[in-house]
HTML snippet that shows the backbone in 3Dmol.js (N, CA, C, O; Angstrom):
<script src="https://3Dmol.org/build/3Dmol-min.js"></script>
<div id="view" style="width:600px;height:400px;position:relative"></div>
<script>
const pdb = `
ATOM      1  N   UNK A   1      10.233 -91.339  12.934  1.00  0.00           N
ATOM      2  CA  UNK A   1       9.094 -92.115  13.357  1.00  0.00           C
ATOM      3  C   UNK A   1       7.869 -91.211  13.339  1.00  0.00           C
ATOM      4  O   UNK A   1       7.789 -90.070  13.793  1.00  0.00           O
ATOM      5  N   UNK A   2       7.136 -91.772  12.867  1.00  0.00           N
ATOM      6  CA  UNK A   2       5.035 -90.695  12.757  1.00  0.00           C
ATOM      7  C   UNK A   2       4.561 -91.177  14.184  1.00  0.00           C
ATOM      8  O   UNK A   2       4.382 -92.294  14.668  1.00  0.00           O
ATOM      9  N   UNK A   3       4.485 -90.436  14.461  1.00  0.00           N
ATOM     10  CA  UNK A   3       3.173 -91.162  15.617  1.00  0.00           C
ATOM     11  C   UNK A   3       1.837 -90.758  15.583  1.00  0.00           C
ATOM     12  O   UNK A   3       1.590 -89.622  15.988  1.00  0.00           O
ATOM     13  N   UNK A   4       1.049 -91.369  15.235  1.00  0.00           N
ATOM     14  CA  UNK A   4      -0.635 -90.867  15.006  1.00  0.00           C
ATOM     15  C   UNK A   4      -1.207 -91.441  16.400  1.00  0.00           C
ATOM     16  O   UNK A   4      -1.183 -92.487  17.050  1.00  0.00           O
ATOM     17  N   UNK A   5      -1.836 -89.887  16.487  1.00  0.00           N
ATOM     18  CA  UNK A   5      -3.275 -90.335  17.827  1.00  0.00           C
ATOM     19  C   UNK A   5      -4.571 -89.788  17.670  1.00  0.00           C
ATOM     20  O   UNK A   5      -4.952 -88.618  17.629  1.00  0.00           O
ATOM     21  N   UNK A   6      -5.270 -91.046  17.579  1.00  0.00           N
ATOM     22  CA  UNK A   6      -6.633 -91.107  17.296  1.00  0.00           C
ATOM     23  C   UNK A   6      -7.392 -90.287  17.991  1.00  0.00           C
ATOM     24  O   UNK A   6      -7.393 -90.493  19.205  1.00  0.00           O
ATOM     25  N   UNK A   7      -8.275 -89.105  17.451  1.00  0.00           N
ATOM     26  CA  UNK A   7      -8.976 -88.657  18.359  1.00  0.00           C
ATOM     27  C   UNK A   7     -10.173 -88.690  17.608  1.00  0.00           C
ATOM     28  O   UNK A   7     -10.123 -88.093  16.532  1.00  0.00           O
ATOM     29  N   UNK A   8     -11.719 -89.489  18.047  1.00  0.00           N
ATOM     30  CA  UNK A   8     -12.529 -89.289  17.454  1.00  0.00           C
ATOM     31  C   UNK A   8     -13.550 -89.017  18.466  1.00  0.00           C
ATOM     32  O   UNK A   8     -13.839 -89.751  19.411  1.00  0.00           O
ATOM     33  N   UNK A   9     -14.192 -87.608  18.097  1.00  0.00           N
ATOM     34  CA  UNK A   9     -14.994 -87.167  19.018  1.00  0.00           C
ATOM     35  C   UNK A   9     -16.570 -88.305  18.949  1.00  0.00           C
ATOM     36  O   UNK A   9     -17.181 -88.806  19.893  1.00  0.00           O
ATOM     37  N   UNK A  10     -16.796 -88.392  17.699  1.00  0.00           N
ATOM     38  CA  UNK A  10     -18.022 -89.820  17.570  1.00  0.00           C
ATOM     39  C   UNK A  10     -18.134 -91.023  18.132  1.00  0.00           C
ATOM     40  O   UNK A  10     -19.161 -91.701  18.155  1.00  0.00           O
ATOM     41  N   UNK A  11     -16.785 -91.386  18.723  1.00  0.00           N
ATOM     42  CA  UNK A  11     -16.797 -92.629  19.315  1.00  0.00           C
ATOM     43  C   UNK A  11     -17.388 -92.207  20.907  1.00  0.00           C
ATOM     44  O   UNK A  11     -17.078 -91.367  21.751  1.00  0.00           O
ATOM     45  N   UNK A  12     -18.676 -93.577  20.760  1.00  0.00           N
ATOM     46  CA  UNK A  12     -18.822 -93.865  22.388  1.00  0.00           C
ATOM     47  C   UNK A  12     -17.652 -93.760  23.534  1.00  0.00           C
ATOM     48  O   UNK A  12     -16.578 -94.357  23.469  1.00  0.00           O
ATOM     49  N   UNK A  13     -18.066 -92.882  24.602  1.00  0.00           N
ATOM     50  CA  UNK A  13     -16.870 -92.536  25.663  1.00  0.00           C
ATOM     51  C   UNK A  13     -17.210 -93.765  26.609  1.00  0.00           C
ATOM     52  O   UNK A  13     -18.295 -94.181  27.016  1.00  0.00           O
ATOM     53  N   UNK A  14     -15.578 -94.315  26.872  1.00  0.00           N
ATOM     54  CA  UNK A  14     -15.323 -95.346  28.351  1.00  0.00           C
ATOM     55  C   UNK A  14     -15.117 -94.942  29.177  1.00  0.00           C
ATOM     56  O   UNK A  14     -14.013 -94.652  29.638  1.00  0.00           O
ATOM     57  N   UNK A  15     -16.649 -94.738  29.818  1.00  0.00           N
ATOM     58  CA  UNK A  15     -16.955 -94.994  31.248  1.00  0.00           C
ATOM     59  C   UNK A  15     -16.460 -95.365  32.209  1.00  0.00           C
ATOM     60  O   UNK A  15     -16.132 -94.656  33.160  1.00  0.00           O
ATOM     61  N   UNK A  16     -16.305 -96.767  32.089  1.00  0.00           N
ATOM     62  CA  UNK A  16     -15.122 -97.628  32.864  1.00  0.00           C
ATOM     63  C   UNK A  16     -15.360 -98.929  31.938  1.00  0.00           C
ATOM     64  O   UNK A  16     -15.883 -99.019  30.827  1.00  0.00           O
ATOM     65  N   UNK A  17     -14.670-100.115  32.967  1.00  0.00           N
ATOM     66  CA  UNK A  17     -14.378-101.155  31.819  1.00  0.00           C
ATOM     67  C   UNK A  17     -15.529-101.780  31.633  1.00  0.00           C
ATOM     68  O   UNK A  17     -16.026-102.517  32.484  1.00  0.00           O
ATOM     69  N   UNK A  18     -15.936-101.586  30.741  1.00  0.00           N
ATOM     70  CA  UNK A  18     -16.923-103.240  30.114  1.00  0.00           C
ATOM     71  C   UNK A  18     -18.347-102.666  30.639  1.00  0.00           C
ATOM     72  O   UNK A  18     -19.363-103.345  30.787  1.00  0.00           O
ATOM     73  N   UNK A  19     -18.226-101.400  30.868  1.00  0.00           N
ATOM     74  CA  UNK A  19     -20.227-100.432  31.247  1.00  0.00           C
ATOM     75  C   UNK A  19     -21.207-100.763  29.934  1.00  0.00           C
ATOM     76  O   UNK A  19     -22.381-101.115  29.823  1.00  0.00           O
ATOM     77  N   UNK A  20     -20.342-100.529  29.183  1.00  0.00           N
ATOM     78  CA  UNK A  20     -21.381-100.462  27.856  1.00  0.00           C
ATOM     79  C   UNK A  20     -21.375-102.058  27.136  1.00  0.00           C
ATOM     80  O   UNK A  20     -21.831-102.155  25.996  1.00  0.00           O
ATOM     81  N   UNK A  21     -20.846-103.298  27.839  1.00  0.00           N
ATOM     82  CA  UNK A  21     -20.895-104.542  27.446  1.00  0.00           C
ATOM     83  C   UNK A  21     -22.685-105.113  26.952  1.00  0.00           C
ATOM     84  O   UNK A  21     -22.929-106.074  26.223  1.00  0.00           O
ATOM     85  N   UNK A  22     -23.742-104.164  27.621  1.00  0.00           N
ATOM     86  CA  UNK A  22     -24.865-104.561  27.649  1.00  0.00           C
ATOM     87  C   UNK A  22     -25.908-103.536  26.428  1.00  0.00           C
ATOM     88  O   UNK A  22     -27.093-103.660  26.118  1.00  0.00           O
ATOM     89  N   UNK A  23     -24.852-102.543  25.967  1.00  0.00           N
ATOM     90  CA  UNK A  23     -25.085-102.398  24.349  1.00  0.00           C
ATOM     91  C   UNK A  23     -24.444-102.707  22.946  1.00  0.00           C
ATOM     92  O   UNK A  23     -23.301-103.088  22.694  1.00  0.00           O
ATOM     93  N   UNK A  24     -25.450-102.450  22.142  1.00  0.00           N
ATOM     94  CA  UNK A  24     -25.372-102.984  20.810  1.00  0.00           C
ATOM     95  C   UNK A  24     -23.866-102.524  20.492  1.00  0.00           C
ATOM     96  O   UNK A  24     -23.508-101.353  20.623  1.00  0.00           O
ATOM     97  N   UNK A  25     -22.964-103.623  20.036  1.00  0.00           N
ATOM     98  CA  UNK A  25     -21.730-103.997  19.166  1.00  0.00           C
ATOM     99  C   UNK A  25     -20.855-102.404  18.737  1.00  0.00           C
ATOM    100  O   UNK A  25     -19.712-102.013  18.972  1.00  0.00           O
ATOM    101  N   UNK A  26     -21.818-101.896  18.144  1.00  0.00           N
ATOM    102  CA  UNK A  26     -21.652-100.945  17.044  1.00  0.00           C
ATOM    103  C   UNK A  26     -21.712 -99.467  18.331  1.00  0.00           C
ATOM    104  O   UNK A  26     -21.442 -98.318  17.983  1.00  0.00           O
ATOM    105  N   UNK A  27     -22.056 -99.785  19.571  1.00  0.00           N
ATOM    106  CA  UNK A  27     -22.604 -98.651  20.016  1.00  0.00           C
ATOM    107  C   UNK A  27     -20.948 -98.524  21.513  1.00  0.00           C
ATOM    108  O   UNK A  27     -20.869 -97.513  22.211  1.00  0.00           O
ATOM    109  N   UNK A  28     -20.009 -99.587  21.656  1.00  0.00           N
ATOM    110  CA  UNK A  28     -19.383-100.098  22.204  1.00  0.00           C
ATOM    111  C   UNK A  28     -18.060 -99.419  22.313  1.00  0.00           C
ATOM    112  O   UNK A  28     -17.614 -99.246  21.179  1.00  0.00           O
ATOM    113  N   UNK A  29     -17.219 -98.944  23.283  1.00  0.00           N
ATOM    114  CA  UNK A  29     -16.097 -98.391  22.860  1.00  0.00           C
ATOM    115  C   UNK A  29     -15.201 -99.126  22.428  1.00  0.00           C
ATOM    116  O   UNK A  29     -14.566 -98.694  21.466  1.00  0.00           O
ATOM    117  N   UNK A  30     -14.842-100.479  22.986  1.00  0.00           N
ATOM    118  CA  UNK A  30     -13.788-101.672  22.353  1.00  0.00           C
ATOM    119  C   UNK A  30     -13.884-101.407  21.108  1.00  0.00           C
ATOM    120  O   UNK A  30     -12.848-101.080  20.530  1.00  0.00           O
ATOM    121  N   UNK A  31     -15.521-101.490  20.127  1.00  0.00           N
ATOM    122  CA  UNK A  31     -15.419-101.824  19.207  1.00  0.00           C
ATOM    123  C   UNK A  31     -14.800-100.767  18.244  1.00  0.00           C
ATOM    124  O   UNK A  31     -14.315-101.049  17.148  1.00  0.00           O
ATOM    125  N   UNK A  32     -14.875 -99.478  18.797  1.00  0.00           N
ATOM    126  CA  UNK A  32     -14.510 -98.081  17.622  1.00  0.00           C
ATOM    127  C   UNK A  32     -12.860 -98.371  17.785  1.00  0.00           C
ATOM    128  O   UNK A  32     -12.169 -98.554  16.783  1.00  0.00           O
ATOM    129  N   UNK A  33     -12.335 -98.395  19.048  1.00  0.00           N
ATOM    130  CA  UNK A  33     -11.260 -98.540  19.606  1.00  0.00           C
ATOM    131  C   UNK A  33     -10.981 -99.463  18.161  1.00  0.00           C
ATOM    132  O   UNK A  33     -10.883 -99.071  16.998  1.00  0.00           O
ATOM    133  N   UNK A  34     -10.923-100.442  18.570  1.00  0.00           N
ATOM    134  CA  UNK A  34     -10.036-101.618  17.541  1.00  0.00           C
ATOM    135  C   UNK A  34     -10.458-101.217  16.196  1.00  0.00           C
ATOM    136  O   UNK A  34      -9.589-101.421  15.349  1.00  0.00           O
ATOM    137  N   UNK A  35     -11.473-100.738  15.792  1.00  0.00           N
ATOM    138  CA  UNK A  35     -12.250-100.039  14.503  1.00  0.00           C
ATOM    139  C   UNK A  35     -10.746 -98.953  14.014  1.00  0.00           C
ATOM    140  O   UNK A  35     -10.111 -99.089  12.968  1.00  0.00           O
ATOM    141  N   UNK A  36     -10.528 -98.138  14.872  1.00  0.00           N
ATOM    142  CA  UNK A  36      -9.904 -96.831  14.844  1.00  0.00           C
ATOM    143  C   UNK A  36      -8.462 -97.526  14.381  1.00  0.00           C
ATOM    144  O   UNK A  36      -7.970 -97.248  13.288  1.00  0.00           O
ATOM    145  N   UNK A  37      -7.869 -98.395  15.250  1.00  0.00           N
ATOM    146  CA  UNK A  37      -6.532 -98.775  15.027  1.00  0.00           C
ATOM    147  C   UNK A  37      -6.821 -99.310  13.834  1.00  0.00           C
ATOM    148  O   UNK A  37      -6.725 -98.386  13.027  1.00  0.00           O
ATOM    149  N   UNK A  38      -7.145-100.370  13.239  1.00  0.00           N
ATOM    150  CA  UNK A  38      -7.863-100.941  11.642  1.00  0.00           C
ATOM    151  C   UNK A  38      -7.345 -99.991  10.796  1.00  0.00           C
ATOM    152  O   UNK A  38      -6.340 -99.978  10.086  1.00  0.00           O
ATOM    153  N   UNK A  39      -8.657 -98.807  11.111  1.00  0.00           N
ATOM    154  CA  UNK A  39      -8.323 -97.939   9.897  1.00  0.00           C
ATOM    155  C   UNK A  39      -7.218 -96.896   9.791  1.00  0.00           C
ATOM    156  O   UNK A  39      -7.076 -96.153   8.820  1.00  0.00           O
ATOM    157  N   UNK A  40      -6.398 -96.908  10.950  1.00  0.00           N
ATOM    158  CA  UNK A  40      -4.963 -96.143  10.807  1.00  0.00           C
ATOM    159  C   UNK A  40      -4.174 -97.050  10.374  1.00  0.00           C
ATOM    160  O   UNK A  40      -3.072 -96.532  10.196  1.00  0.00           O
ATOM    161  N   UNK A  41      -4.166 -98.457  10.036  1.00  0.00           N
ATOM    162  CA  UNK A  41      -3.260 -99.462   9.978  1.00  0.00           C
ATOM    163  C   UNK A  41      -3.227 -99.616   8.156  1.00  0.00           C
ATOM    164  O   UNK A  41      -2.318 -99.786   7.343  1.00  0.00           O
ATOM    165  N   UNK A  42      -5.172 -99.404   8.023  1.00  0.00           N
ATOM    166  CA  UNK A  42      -5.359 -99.350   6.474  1.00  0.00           C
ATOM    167  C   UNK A  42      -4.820 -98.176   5.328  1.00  0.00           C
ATOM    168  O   UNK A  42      -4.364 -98.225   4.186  1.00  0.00           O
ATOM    169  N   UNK A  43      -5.240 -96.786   6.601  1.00  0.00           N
ATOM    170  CA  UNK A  43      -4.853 -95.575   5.640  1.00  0.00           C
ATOM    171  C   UNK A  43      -3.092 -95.555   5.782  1.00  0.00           C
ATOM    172  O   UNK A  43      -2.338 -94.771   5.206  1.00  0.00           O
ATOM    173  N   UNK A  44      -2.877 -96.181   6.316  1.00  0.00           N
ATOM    174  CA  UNK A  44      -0.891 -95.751   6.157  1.00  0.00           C
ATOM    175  C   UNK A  44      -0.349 -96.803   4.921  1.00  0.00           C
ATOM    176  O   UNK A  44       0.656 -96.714   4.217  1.00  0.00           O
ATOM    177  N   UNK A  45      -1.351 -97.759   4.948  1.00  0.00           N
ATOM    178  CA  UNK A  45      -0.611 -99.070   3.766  1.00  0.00           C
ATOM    179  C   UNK A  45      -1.403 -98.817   2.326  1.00  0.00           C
ATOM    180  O   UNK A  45      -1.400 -99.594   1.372  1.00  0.00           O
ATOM    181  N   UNK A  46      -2.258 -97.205   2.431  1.00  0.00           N
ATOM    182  CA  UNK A  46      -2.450 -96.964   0.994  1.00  0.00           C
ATOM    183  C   UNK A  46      -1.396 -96.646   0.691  1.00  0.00           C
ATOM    184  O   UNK A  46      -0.401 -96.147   1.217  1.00  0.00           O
ATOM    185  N   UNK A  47      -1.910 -97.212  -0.840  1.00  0.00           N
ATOM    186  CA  UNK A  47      -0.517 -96.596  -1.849  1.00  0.00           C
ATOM    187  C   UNK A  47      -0.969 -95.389  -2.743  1.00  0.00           C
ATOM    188  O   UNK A  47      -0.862 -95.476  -3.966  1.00  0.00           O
ATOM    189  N   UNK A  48      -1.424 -94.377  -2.203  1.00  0.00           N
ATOM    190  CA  UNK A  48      -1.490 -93.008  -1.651  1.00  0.00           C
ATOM    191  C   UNK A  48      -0.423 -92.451  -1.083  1.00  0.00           C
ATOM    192  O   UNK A  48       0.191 -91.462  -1.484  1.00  0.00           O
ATOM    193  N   UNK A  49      -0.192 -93.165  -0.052  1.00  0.00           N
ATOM    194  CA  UNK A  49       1.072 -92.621   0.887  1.00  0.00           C
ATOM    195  C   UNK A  49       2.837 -93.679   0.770  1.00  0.00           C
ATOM    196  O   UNK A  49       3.691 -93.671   1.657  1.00  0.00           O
ATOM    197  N   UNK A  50       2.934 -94.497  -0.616  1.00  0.00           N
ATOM    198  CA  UNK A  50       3.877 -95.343  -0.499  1.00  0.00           C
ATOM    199  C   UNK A  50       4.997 -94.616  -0.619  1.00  0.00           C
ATOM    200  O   UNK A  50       6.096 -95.161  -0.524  1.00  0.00           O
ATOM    201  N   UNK A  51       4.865 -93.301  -0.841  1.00  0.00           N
ATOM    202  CA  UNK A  51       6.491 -92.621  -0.738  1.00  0.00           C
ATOM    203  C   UNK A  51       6.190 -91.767   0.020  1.00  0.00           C
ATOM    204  O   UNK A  51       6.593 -90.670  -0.367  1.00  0.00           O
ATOM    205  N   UNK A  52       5.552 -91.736   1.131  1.00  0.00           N
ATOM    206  CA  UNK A  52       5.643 -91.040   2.759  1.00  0.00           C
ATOM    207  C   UNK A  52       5.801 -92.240   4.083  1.00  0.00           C
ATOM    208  O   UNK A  52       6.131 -92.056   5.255  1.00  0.00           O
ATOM    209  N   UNK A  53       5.520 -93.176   3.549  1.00  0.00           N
ATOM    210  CA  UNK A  53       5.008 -94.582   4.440  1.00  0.00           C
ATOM    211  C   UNK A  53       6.163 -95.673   3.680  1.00  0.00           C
ATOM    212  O   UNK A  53       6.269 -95.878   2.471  1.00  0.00           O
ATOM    213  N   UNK A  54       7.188 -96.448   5.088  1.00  0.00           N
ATOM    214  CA  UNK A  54       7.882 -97.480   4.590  1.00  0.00           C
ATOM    215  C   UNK A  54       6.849 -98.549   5.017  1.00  0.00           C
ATOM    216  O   UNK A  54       6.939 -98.854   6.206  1.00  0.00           O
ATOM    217  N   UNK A  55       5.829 -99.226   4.268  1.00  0.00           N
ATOM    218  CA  UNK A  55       4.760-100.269   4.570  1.00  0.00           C
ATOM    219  C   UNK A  55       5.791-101.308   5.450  1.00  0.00           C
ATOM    220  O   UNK A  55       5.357-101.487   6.588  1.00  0.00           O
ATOM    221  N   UNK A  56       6.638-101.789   5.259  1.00  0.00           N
ATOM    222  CA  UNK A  56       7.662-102.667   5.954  1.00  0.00           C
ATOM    223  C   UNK A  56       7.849-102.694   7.157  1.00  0.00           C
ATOM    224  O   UNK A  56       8.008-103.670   7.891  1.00  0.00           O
ATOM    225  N   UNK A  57       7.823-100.602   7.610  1.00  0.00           N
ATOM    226  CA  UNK A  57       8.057-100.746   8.988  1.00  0.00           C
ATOM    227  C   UNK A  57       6.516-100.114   9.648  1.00  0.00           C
ATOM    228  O   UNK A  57       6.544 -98.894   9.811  1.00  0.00           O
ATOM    229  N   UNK A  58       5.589-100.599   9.923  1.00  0.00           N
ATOM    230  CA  UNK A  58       4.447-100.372  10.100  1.00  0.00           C
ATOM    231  C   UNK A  58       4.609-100.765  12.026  1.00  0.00           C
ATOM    232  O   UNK A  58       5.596-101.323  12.505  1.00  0.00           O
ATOM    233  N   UNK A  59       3.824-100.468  12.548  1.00  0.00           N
ATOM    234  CA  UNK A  59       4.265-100.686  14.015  1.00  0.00           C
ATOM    235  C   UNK A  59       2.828-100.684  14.379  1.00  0.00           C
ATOM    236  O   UNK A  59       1.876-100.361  13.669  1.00  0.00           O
ATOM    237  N   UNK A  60       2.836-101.306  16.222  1.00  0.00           N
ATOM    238  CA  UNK A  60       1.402-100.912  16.976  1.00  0.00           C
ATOM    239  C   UNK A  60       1.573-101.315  17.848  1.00  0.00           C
ATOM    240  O   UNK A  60       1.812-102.493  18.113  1.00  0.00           O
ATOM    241  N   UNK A  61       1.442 -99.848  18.962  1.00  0.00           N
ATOM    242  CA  UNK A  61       1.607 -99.830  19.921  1.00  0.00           C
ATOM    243  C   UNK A  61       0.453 -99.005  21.031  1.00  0.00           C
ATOM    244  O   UNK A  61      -0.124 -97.961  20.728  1.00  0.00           O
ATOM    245  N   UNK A  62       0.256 -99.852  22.565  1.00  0.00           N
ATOM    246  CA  UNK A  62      -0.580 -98.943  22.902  1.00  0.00           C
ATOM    247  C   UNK A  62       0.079 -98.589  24.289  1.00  0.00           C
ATOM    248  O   UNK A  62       1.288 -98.651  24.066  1.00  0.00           O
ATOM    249  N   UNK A  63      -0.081 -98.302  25.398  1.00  0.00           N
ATOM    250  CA  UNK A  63       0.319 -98.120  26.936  1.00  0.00           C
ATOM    251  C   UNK A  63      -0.883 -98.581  27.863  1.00  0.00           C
ATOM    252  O   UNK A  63      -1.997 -98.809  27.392  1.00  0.00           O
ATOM    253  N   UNK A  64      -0.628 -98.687  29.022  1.00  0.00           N
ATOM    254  CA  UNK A  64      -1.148 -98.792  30.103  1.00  0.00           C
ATOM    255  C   UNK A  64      -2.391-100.445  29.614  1.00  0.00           C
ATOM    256  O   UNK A  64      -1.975-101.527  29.200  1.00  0.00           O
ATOM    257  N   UNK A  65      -3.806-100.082  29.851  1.00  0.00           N
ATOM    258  CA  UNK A  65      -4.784-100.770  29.807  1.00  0.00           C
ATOM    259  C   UNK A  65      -4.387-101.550  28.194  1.00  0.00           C
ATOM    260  O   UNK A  65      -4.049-102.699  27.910  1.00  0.00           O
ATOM    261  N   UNK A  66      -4.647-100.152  27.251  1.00  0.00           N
ATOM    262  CA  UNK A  66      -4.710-100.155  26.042  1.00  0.00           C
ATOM    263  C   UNK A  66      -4.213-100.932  25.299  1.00  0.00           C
ATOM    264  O   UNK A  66      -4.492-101.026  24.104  1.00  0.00           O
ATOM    265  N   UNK A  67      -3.029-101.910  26.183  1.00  0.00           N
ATOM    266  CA  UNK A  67      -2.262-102.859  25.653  1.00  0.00           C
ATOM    267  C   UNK A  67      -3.152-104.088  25.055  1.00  0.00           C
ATOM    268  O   UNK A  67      -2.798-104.774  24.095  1.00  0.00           O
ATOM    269  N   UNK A  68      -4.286-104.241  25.734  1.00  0.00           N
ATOM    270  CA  UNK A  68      -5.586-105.392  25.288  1.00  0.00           C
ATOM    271  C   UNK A  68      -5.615-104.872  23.734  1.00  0.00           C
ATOM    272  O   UNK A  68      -5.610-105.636  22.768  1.00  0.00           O
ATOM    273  N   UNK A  69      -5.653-103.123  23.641  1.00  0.00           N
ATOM    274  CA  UNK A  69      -6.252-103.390  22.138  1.00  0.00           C
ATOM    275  C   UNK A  69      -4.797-103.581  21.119  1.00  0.00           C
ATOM    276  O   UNK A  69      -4.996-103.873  19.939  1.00  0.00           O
ATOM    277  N   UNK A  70      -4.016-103.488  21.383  1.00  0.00           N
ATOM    278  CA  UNK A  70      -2.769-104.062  20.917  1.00  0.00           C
ATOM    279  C   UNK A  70      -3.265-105.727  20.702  1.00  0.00           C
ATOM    280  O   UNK A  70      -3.140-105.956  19.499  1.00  0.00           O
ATOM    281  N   UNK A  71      -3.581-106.488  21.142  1.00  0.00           N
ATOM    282  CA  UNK A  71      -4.022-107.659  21.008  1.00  0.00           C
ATOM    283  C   UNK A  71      -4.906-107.758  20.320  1.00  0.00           C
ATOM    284  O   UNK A  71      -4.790-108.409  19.282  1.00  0.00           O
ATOM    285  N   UNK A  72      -6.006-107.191  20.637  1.00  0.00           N
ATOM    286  CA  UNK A  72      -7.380-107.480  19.630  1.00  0.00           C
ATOM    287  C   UNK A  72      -6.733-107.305  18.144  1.00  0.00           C
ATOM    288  O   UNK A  72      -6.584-108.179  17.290  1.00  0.00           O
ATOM    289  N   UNK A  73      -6.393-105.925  18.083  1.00  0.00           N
ATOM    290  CA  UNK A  73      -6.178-105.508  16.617  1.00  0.00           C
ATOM    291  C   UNK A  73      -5.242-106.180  15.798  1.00  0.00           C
ATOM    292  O   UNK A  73      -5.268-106.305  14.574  1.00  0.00           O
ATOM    293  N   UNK A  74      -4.314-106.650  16.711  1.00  0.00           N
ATOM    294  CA  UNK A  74      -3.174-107.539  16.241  1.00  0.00           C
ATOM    295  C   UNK A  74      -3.671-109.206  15.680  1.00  0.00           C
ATOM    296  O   UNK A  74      -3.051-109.877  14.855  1.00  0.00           O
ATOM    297  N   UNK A  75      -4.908-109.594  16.372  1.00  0.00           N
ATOM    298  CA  UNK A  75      -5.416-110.611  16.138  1.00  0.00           C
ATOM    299  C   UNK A  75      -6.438-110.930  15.080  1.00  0.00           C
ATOM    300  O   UNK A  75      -6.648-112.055  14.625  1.00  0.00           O
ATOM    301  N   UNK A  76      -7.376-109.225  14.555  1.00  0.00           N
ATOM    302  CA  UNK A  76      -7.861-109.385  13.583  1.00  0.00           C
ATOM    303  C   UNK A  76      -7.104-108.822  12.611  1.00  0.00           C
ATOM    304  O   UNK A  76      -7.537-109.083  11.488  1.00  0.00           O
ATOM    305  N   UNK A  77      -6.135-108.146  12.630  1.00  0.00           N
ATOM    306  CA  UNK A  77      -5.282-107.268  11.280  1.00  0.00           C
ATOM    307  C   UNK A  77      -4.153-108.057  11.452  1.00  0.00           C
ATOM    308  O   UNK A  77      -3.361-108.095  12.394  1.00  0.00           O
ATOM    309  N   UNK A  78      -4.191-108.711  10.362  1.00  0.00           N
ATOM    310  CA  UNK A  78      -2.943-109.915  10.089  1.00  0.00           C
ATOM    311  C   UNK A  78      -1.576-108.806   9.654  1.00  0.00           C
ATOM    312  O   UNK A  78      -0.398-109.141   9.778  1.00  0.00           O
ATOM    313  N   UNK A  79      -1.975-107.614   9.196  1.00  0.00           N
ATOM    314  CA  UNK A  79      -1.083-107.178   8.429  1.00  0.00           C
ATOM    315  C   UNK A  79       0.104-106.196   9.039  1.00  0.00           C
ATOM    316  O   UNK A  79       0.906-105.443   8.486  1.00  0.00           O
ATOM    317  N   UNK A  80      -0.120-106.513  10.312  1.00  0.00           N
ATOM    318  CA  UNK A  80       1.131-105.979  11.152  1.00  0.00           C
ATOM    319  C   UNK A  80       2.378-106.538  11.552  1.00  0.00           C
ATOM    320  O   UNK A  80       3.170-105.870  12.216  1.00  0.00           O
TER     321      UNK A  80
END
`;
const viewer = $3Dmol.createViewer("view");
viewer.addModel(pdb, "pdb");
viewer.setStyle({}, {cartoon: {color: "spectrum"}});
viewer.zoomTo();
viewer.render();
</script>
């Protein structure tokens, strides 16, 4: 099993929940958050990596709070 963890120092830091609800979209931690899972979901199903990566068994998982973005991402990335 791979387990990848996102660390992006560029993403807006959470404060607490929903502080930054009263800035711009793009400026938002939800949004990098679900952004971040996206593009780990995209770079593992290149076929770049189809003989390091079984695309079949693709997974997503989060803990604690984080379980919301298990939902979001699951709801816009059909491909899990």
């Amino acid at each position: 099993m791979i387990r990848i963890l996102i660390l992006n120092t560029q993403d807006p830091k959470r404060d607490d929940f929903f502080n930054d609800v009263d800035s711009p979209l793009q400026e938002q931690w939800l949004y990098h958050a679900v952004a971040d899972g996206i593009l780990v979901n995209s770079l593992l199903r290149d076929p770049n990596f189809k003989t390091h990566v079984d695309v079949n068994h693709i997974g997503i998982t989060w803990i604690s709070w984080e379980s919301i973005l298990t939902n979001v991402v699951t709801g816009i990335d059909k491909s899990f």
